[in-house]
N, C-alpha and C positions, 0 to 999 in steps of 0.2 A: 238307801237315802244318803245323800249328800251331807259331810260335814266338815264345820268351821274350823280351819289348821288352827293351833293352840303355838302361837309363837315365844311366848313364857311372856306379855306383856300384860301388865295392869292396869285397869282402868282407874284412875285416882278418883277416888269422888270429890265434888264441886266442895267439901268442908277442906278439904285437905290444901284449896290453893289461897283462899280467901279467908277464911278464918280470922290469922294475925297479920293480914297486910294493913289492915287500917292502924294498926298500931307503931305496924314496923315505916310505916312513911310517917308518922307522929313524930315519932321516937326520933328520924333521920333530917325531918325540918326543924326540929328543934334546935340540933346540932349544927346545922346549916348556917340555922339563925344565931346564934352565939356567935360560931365560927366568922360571920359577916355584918356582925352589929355594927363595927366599925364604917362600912362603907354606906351606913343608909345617916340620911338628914344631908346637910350641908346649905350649901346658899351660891347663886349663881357666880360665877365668878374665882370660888374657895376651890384650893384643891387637895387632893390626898396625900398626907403627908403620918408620915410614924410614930407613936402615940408615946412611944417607950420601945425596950427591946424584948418585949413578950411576941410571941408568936403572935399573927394577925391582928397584933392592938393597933390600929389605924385611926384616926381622924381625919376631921376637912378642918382646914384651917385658911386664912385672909393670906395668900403667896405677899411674901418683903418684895416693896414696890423696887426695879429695878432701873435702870435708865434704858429711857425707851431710845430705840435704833432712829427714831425721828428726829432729834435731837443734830442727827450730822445731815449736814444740805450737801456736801462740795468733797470733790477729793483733796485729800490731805487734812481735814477737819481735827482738829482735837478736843475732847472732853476736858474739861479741869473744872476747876472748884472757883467758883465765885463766893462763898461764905459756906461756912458748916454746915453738912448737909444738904450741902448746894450747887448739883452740875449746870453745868455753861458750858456752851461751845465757842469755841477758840479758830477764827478762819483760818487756811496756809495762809502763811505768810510769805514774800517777793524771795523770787531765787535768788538761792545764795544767802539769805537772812539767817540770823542763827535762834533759837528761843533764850529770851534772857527773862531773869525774876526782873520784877518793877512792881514794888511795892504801893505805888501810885495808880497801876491801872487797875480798869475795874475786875479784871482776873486774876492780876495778880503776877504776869505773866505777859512779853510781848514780842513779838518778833522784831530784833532789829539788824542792821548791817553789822558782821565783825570789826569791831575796832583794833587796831593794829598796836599790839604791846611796844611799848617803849624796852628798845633792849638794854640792860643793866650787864656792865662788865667785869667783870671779877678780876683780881688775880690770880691766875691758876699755880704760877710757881712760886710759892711766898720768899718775899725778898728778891727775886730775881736769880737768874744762875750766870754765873762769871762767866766771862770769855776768855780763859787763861787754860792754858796747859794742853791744849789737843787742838787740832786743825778744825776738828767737828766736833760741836757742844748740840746737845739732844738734848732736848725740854720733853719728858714723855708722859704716862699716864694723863693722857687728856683724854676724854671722853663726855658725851651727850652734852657738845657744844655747839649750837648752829652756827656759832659765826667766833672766829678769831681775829683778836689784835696782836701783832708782834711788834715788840718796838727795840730797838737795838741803839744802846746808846754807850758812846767813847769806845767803839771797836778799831782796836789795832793789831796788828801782826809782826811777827819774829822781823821778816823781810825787811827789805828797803820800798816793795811795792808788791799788792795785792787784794784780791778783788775779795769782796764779801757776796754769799749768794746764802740761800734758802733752798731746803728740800722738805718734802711732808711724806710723815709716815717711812722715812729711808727709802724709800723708795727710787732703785739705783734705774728703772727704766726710764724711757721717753714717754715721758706722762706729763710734761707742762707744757704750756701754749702759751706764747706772750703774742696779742695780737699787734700792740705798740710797748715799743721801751722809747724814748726820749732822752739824747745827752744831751748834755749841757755843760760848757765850759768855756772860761773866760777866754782863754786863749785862740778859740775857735768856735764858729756857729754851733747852731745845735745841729745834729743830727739823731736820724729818727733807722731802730733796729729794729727787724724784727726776727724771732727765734722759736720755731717749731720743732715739737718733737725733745725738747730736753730733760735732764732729769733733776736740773736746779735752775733756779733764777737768780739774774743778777741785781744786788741791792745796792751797793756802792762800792767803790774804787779807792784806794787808797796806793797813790801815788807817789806820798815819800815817805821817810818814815816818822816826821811830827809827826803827820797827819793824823786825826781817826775821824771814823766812818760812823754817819748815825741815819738810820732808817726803821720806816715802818710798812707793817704789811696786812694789809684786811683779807681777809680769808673766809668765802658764804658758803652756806651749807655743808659747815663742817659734818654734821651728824646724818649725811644721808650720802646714798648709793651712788647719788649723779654727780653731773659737773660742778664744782669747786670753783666760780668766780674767784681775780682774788683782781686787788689793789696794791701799790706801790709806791713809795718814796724813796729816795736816799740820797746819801750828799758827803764828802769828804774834804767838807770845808772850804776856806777861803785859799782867795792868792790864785795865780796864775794857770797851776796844776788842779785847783778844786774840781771837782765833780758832781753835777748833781743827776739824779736820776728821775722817771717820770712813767709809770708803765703799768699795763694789767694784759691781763690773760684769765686760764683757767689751768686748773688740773683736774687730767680724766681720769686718775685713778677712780675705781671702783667703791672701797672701801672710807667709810670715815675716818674721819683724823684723828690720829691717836697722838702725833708725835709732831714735833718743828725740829730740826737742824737747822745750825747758821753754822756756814763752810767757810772758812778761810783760803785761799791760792796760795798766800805767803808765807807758807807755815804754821806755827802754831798761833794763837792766838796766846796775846799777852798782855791785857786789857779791855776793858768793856763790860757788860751787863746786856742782857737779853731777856725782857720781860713780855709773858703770855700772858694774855687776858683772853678769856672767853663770856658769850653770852649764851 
């Protein structure tokens, strides 16, 4: 007779799998339920936020109202505060407008045109620096000045005759442009020069040796990379031989103005004052 192989397997009886499961899923939803007491209740709208820094201490709570994204219509919109606790939108405002405070309007806040500063001119070399003892007087440390005045007054030289000019930053190449000079002189019409490519400009003449020479010289965009518009005057007085002068240009140096020189032709300089102002 045939018999049943003996694999070494046991048949568990039906106590042995159920017994303690009712217990053991008690015991495991209890746990459950602690473990997640935090995420039951709340109210529509509340959301889950951290109760403390205990492991799974959770609540719902009312989310801090925030500003809602409807608020902006238009590109370029701004948010700002119309009273405490109180956002308002703010429309762009016309190109080229800048944001200014205005404690008058209803934000607080309004866009308007840049108004153009009134430039204020300093002294930059107190006192003035002589025009005596060297052919080249240097006005230096000048710096973050957009625009210069040079004014040169009672310039005379060694010579019997000699020309006073200006240079910026020493700059010995052809870096000035004059698109008009203008003479002037009693003895004869005016005539009109013009002088590209130098490495100074001419400010006034001094023709005998009474004479002295007084001029001025505007100078834009001192404190930046590009062209150096400049402006000119000068004059060496009355009488027959007088001179006066009339001109602008630019210089293409590169770099901003650090420095003024006033040149003399006729030697040294042995009289006069040269005063910087910047704005």
């Amino acid at each position: 007779m045939a018999t049943t192989p003996n694999y070494g397997w046991v048949t568990p009886a039906p106590t042995d799998l159920v017994t303690d499961l009712p217990a053991d899923f008690e015991t495991f939803a209890d746990a459950v339920d602690a473990d997640l007491a935090g995420l039951l209740g709340g109210t529509t709208g509340q959301v889950l936020t951290k109760a403390s820094g205990t492991d799974h201490d959770f609540a719902f709570a009312t989310p801090t109202a925030g500003i809602p994204a409807t608020i902006l219509d238009a590109k370029g919109d701004l948010i700002v505060a119309s009273g405490a606790d109180t956002a308002a939108r703010l429309a762009v405002g016309t190109n080229d407008h800048v944001l200014t405070a205005d404690s008058g309007a209803t934000n607080g806040v309004k866009w308007a045109a840049v108004s153009a500063a009134a430039q204020n001119f300093t002294l930059i070399n107190t006192g003035g620096t002589a025009l005596t003892g060297a052919s080249t007087i240097t006005v230096s440390g000048i710096s973050g000045k957009n625009s210069l005045y040079v004014y040169i007054k009672g310039a005379s030289c060694t010579s019997a005759s000699g020309i006073i000019r200006f240079r910026l930053n020493t700059d010995s190449t052809s870096d000035i442009y004059q698109t008009n000079l203008k003479e002037f002189q009693a003895s004869y019409s005016a005539q009109d020069r013009s002088v590209d490519g130098f490495t100074q400009v001419l400010i006034a003449e001094i023709p005998e040796v009474a004479m002295t020479a007084y001029g001025s010289i505007l100078i834009y965009g001192c404190n930046a990379a590009g062209v150096k518009p400049f402006q000119l005057t000068g004059t060496s007085g009355t009488g027959a031989n007088g001179k006066n002068y009339l001109g602008n240009g630019h210089y293409a140096g590169t770099s901003a103005i650090s420095s003024v020189s006033i040149l003399s032709s006729g030697g040294n300089f042995d009289a006069g004052t040269v005063f910087v102002y910047g704005a």
